[in-house]
PAZAPA-4460 file (N, C-alpha, C; in steps of 0.05 Angstrom, whole numbers, plus 32768, in hexadecimal, padded with zeros to 4 digits):
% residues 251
    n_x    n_y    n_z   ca_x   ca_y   ca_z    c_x    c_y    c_z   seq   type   mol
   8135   7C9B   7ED7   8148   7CAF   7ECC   8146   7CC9   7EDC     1      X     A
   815D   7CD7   7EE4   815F   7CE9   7EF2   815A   7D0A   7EDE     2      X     A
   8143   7D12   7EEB   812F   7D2D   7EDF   8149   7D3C   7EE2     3      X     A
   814D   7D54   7EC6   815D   7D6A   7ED3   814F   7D7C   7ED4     4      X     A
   814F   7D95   7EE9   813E   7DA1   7EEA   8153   7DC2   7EE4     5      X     A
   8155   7DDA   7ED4   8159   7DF2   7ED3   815F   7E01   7EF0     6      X     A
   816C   7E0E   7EF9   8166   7E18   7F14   816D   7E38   7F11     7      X     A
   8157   7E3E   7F1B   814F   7E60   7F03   8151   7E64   7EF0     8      X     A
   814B   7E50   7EE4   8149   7E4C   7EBF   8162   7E43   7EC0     9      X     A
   817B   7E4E   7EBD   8194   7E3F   7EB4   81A5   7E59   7EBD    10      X     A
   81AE   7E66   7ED4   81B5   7E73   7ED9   81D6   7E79   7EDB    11      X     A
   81E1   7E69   7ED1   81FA   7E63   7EC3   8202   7E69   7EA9    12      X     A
   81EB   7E64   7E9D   81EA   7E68   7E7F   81D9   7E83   7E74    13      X     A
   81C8   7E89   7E83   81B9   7EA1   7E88   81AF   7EB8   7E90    14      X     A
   81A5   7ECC   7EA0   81A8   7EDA   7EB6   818B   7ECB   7EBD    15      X     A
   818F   7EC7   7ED8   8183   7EB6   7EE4   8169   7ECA   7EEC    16      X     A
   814F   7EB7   7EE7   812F   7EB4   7EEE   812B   7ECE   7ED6    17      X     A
   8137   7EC4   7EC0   813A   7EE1   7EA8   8121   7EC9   7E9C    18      X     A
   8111   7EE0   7E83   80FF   7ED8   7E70   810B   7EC1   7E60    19      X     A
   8124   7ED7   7E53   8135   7EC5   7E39   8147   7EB3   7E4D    20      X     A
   8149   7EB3   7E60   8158   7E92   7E6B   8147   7E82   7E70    21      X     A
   8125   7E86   7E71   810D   7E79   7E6A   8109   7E67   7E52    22      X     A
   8114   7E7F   7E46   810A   7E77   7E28   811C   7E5C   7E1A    23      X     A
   812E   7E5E   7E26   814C   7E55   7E1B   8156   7E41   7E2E    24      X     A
   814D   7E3D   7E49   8147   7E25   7E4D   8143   7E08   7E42    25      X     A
   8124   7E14   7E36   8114   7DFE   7E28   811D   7DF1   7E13    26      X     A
   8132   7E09   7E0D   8140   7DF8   7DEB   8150   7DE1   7E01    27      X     A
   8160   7DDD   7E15   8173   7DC7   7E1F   8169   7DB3   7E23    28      X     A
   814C   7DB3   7E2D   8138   7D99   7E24   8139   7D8D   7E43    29      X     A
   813F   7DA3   7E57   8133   7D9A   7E72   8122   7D8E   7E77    30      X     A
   811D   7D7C   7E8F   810D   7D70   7EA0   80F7   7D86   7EAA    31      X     A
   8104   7D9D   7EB3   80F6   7DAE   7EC4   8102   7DC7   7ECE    32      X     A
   80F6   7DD8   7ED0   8103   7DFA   7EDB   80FD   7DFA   7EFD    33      X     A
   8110   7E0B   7EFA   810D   7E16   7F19   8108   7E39   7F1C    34      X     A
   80F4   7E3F   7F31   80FB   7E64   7F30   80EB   7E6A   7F46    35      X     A
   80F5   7E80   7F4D   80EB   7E80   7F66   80D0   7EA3   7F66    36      X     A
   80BF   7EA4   7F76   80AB   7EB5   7F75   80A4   7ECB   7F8A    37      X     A
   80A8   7EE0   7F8D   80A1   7EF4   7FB0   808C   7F02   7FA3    38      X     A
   807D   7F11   7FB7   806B   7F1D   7FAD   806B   7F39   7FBA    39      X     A
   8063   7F53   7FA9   8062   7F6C   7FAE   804F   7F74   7FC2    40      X     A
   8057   7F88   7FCC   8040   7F9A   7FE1   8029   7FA1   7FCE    41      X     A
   8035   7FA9   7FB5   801A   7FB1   7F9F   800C   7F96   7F8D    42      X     A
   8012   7F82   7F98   8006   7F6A   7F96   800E   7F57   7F7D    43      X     A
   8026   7F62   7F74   8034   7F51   7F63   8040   7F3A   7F5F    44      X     A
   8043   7F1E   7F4E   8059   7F0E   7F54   8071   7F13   7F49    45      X     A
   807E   7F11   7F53   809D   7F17   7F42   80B8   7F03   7F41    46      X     A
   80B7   7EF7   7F2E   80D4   7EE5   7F2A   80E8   7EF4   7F2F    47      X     A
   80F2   7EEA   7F4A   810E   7EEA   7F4F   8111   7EE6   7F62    48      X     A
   8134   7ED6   7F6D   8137   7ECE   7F7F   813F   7ED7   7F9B    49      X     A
   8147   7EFA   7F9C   8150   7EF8   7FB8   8138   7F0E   7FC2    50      X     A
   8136   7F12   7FE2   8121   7F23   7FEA   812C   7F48   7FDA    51      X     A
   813D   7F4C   7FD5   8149   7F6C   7FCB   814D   7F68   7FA1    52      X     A
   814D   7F77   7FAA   8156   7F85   7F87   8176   7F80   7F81    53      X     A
   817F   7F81   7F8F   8197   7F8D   7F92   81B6   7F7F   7F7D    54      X     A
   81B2   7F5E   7F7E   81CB   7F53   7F75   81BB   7F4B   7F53    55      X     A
   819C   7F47   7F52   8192   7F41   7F35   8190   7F57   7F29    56      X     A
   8186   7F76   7F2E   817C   7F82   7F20   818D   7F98   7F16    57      X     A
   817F   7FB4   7F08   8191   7FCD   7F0C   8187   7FE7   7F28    58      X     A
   8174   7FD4   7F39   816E   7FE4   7F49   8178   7FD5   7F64    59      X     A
   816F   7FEB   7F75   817B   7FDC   7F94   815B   7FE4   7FA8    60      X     A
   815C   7FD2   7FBC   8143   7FCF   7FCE   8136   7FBC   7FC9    61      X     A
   8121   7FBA   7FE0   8115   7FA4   7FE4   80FB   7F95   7FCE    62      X     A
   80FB   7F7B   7FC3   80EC   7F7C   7FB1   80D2   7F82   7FB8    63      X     A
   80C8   7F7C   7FD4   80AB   7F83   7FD0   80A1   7F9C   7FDA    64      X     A
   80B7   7FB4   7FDA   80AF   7FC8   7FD1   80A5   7FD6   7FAD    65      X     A
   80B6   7FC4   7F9C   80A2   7FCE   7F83   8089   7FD4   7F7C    66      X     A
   807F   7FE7   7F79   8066   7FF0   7F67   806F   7FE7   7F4F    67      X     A
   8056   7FD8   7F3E   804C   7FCD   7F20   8063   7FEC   7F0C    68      X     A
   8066   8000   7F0F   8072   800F   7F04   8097   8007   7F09    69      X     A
   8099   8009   7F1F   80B1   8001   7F22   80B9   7FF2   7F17    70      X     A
   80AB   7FDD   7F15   80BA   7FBB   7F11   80BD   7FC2   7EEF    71      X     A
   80AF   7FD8   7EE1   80B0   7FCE   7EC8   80C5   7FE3   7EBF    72      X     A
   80D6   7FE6   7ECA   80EB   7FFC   7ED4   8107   7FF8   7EDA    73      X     A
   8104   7FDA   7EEC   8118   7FCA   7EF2   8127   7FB3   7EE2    74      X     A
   813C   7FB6   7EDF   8148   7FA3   7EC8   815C   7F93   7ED6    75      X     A
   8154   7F7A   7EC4   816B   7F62   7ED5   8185   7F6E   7EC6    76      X     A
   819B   7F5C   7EDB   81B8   7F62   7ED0   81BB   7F50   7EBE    77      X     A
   81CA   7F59   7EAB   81D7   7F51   7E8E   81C4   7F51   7E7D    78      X     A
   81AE   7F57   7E7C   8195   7F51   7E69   8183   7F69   7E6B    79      X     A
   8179   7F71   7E4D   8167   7F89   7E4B   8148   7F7E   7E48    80      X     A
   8144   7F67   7E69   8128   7F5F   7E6E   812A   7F6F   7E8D    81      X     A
   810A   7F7B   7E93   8100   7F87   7EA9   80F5   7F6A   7EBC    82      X     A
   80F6   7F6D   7ECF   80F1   7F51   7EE0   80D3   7F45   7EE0    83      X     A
   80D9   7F35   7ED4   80BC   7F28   7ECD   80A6   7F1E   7EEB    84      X     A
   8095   7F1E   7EDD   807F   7F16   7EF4   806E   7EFB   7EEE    85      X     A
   8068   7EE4   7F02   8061   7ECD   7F06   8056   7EC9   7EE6    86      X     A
   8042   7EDC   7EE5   8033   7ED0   7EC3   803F   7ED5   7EB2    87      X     A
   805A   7EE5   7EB2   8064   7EED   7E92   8075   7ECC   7E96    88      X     A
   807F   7EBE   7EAA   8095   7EAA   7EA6   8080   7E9A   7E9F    89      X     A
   805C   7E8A   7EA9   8054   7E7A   7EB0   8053   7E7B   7E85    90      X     A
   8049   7E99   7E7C   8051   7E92   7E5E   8059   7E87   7E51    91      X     A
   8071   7E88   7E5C   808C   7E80   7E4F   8083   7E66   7E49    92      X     A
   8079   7E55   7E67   8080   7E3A   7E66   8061   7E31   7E5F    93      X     A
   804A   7E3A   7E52   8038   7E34   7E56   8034   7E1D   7E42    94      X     A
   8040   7E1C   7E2D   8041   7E0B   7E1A   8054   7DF7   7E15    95      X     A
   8066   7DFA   7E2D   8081   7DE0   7E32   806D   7DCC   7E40    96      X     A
   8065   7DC0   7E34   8054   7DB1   7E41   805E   7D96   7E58    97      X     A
   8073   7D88   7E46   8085   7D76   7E55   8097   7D7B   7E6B    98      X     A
   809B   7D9F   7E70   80AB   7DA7   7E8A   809C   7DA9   7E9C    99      X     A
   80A8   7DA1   7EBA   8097   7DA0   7ECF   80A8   7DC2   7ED7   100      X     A
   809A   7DD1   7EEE   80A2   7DE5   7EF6   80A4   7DE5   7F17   101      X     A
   80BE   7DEC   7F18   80BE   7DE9   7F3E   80BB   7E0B   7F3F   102      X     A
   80A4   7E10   7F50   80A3   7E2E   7F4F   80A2   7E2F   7F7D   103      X     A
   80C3   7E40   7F75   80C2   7E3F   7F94   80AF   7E5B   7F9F   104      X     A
   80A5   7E5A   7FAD   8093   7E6D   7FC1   80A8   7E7E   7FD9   105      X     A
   80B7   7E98   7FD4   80C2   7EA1   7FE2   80BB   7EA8   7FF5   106      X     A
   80CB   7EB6   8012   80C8   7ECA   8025   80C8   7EDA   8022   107      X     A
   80C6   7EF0   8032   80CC   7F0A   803B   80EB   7F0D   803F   108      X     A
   80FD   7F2A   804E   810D   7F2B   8055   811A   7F1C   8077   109      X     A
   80F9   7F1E   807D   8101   7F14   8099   80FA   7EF7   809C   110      X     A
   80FB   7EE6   8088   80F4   7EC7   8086   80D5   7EC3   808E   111      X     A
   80BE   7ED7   807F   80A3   7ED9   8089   8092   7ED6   8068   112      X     A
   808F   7EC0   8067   807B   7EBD   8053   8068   7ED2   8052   113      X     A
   8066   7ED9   8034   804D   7EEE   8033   8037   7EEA   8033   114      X     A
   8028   7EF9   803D   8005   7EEF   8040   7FF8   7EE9   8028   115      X     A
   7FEA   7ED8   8022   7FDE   7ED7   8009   7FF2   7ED3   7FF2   116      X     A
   800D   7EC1   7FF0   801B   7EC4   7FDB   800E   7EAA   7FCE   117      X     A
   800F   7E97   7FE2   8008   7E71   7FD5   7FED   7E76   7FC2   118      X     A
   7FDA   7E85   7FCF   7FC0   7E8E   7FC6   7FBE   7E9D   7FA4   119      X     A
   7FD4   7EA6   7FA8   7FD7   7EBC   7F86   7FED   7EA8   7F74   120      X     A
   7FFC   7E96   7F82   800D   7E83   7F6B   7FF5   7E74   7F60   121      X     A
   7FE2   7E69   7F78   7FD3   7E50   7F6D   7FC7   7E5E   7F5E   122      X     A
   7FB1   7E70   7F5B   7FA5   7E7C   7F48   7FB7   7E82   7F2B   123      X     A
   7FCE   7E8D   7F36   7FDD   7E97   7F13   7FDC   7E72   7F08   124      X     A
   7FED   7E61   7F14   7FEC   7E49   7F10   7FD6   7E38   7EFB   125      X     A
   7FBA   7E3F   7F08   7FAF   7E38   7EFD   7FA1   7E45   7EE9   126      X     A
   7FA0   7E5D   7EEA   7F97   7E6F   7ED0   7FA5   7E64   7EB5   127      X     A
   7FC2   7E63   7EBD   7FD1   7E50   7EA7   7FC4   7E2D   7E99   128      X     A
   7FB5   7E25   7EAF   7FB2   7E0B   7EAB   7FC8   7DF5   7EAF   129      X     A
   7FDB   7DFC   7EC0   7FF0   7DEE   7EB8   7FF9   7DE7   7EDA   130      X     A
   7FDD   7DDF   7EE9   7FEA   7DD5   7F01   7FF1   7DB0   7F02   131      X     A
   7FEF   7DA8   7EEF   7FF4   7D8A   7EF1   8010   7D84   7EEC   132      X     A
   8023   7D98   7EDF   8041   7D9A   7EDD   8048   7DAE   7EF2   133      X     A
   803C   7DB5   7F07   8053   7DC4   7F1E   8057   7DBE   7F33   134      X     A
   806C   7DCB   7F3D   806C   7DBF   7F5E   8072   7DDC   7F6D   135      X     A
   8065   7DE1   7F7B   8060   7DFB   7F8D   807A   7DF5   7FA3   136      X     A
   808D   7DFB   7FAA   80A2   7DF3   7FB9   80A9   7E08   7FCC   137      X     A
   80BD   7E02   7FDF   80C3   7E16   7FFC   80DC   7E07   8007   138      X     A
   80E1   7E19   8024   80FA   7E06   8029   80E7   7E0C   804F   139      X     A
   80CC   7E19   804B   80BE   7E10   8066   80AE   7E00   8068   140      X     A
   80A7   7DE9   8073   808E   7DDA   8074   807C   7DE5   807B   141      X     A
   8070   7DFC   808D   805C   7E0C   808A   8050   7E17   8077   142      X     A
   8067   7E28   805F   8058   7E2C   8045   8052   7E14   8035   143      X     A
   8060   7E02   8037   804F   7DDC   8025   803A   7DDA   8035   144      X     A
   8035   7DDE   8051   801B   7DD6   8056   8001   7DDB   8058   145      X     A
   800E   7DFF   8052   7FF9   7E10   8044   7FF3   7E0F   8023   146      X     A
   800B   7E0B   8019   8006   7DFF   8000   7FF4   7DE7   7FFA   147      X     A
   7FFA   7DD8   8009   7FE3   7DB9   8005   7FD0   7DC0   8013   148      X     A
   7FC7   7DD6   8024   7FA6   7DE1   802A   7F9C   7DEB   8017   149      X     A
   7FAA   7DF8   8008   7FA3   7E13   7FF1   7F9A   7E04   7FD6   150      X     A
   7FA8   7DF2   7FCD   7FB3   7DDA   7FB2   7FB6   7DC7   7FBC   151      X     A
   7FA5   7DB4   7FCE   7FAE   7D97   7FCF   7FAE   7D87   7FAA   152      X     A
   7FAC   7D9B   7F97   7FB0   7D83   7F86   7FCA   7D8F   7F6C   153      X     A
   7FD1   7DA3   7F78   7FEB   7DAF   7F6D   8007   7D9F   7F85   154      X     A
   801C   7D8F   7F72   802D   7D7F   7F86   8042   7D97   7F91   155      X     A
   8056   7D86   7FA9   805C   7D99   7FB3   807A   7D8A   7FB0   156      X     A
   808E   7DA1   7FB8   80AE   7D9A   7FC1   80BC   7DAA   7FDC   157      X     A
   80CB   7D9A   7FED   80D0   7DAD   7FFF   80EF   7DAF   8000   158      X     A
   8100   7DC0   7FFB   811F   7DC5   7FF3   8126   7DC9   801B   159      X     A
   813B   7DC2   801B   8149   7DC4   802C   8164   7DBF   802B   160      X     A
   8170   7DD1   8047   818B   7DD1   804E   8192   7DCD   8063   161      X     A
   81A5   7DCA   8071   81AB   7DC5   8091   819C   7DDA   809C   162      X     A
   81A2   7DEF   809C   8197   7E04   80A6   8179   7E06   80A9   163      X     A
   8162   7DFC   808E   814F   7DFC   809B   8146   7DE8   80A5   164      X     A
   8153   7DCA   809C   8150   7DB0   80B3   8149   7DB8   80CD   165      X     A
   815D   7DC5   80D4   8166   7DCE   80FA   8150   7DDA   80FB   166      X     A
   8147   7DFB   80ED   8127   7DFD   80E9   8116   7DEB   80F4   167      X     A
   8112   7DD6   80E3   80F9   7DC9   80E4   80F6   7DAD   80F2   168      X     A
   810A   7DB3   8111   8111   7DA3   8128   8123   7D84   8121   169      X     A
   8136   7D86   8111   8150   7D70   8107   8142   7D5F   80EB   170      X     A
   8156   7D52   80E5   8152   7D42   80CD   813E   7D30   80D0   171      X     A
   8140   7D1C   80DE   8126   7D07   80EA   810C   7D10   80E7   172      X     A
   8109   7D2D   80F8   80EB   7D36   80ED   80E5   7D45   80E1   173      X     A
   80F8   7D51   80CC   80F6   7D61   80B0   80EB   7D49   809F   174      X     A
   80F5   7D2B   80A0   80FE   7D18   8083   80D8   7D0F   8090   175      X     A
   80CD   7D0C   80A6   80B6   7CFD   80AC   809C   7D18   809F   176      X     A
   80A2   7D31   80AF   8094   7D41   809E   808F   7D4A   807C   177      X     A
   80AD   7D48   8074   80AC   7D4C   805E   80A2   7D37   8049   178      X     A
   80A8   7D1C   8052   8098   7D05   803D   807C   7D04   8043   179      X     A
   806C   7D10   8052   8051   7D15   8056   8045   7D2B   8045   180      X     A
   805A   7D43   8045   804F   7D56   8034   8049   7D55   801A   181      X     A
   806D   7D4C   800F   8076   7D52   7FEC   807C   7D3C   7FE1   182      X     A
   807A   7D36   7FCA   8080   7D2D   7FBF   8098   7D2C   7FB7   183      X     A
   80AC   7D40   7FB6   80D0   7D41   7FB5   80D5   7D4C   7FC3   184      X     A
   80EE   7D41   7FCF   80FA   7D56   7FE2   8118   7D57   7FD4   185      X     A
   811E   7D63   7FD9   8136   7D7C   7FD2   814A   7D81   7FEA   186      X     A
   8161   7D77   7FE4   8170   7D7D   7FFA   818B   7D84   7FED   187      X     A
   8195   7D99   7FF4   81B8   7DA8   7FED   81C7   7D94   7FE3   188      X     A
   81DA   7D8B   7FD9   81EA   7D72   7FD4   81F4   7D68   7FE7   189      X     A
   820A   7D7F   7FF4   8219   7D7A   800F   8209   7D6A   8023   190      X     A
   81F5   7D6E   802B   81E6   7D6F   8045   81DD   7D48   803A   191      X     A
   81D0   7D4A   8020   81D3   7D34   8018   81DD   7D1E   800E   192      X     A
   81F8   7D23   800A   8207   7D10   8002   8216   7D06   8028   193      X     A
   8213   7D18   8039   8216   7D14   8055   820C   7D05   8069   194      X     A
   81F1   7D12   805B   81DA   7D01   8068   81CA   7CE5   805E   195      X     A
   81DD   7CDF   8047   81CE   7CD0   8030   81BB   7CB0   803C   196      X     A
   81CE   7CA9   804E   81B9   7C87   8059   81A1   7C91   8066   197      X     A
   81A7   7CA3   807E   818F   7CAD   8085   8174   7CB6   807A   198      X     A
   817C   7CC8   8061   8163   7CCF   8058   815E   7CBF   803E   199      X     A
   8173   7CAF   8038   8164   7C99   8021   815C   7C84   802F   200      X     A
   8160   7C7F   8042   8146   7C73   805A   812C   7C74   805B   201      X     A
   8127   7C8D   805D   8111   7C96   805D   8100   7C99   8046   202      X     A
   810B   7CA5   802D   8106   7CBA   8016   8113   7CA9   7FF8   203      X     A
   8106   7C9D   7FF0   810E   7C8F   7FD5   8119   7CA4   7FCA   204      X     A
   812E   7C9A   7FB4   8144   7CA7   7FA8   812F   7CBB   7F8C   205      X     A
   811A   7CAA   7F86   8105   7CB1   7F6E   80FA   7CD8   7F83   206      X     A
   80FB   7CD0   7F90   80F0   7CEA   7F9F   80FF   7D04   7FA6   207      X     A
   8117   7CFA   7FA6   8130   7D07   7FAF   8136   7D25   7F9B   208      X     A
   813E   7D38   7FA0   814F   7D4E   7F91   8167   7D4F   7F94   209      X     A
   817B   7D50   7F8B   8192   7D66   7F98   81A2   7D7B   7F81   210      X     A
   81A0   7D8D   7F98   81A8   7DA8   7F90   81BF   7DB8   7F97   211      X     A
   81CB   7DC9   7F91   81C6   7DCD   7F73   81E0   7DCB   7F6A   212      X     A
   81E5   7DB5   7F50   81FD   7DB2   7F4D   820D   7DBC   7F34   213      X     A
   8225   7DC3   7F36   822B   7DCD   7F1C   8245   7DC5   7F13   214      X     A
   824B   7DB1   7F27   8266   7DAA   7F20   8263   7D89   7F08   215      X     A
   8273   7D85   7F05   827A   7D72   7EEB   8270   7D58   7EFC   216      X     A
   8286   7D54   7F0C   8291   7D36   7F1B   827C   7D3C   7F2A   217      X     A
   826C   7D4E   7F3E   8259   7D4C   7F46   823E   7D3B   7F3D   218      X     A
   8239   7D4B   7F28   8222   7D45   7F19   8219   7D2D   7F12   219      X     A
   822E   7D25   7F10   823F   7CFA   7F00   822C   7CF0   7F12   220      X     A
   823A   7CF3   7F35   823D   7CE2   7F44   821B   7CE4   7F47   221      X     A
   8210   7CF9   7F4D   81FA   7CF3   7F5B   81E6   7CEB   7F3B   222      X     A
   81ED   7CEA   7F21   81D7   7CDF   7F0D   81E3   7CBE   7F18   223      X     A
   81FC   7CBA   7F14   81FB   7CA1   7F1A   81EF   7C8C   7F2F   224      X     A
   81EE   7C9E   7F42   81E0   7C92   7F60   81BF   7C8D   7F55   225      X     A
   81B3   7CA4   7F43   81A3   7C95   7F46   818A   7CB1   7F48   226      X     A
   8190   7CC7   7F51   817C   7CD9   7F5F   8163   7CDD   7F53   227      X     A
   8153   7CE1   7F56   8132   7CEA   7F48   813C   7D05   7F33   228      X     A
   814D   7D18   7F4D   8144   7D2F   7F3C   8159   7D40   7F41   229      X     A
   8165   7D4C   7F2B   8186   7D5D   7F39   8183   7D77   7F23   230      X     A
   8185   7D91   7F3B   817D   7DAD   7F32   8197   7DBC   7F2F   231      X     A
   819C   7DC5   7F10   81C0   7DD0   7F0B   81A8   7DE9   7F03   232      X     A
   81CA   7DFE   7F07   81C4   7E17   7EF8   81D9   7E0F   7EE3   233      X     A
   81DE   7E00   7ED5   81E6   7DF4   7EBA   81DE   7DD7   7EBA   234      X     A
   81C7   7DD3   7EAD   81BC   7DC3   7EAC   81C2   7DBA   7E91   235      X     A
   81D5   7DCD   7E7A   81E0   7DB8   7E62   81E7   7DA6   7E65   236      X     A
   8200   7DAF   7E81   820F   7D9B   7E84   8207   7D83   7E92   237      X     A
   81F1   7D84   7E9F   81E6   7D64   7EB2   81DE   7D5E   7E9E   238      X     A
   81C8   7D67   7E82   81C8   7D58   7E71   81D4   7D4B   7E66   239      X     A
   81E8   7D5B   7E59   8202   7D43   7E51   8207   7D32   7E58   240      X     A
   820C   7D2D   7E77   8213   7D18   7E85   8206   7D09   7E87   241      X     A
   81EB   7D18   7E88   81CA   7D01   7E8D   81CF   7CEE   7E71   242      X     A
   81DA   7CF5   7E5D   81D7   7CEA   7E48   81F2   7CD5   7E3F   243      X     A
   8205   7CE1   7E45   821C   7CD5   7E47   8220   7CBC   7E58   244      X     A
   820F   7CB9   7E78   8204   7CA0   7E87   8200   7C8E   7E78   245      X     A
   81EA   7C9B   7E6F   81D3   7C8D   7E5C   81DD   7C78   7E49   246      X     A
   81E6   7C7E   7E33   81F8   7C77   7E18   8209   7C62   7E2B   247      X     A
   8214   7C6A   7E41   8230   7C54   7E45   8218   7C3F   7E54   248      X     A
   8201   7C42   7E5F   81FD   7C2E   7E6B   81E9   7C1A   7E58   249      X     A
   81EC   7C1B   7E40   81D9   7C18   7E28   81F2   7C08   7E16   250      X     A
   820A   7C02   7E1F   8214   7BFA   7E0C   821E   7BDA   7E19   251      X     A
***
């Protein structure tokens, strides 16, 4: 059965990598969340997804310029929550026991992993107790391979798109690297519904992601094919359908 996984909690339905789209998630009875993590100059983690302030918050500039004062200062758009940090979300989910968590490991502005970020997720991670449901994820195989130096026993996922394929020297030796690293790989829809013989060649369908979909007829096609794992920022709606499959193929 194909996992649905939240993608920034439900960012369709929510304001996205928000507490209460955390919270409110869990009532839809997901497979799994998605959210992503950068870390401050003043040594903070901070949920959210782009390197600036600028299109989530009420402030503008770079996120890892915040000081611990700032951030509790800064408020996401549409919602009277200040931008949470790695342990106020890992909260949230500390007692969803049956959700797995894809917690992606961001960059910098200039596509430069931060020093010591893999090092302060694994720790928050495990302070929680809750590294047997996560998957530490990236869209570089350098940060998974530092990841599996850091946590060889926290699993891993590696997301990709054309763009960082070509990165990581063509598809052929992205799909050979990456089934060595992770355990899922994650690939855009487009790129994979394009590329589909090739890399289900390689990469069992149980292993597979694709992201991120939000359309109706979309969603159908790839529960029907079969996929491991498919990441909506309306993840009601793949439920539905996950369920709607289901029922017709039961009768």
């Amino acid at each position: 059965m194909t996992k649905i996984i939240g993608h920034r909690g439900a960012r369709n339905i929510w304001p996205e990598n928000s507490l209460t789209g955390f919270r409110n998630v869990l009532d839809l009875e997901v497979d799994g969340i998605e959210f992503d993590v950068h870390l401050t100059d003043a040594g903070e983690l901070v949920v959210i997804h782009d390197t600036s302030l600028d299109r989530t918050t009420d402030r503008v500039g770079p996120v890892r310029d915040l000081t611990m004062d700032m951030r509790l200062e800064t408020h996401l758009q549409g919602i009277l929550e200040v931008l949470p940090t790695l342990s106020d979300v890992l909260a949230v989910f500390e007692g969803a026991a049956r959700r797995c968590l894809h917690i992606e490991i961001k960059s910098d502005a200039a596509g430069r992993p931060y020093p010591g970020i893999v090092e302060k997720v694994v720790a928050e991670i495990e302070r929680f107790g809750i590294a047997d449901r996560c998957h530490l994820t990236s869209f570089d195989l350098a940060v998974i391979e530092e990841c599996r130096r850091v946590a060889p026993h926290i699993r891993r996922l590696v997301s990709a798109n054309a763009a960082s394929i070509e990165r990581e020297g063509g598809l052929g030796a992205f799909l050979i690297d990456a089934t060595r690293q992770v355990e899922i790989v994650a690939i855009h829809h487009e790129l994979l519904q394009k590329e589909w013989f090739q890399i289900s060649q390689v990469v069992p369908a149980e292993r597979l992601c694709v992201w991120t979909l939000n359309d109706e007829a979309l969603i159908r096609s790839w529960l029907e094919r079969g996929i491991g794992h498919l990441t909506s920022d309306q993840p009601d709606l793949a439920l539905s359908l996950r369920s709607e499959i289901r029922a017709l193929a039961r009768e």
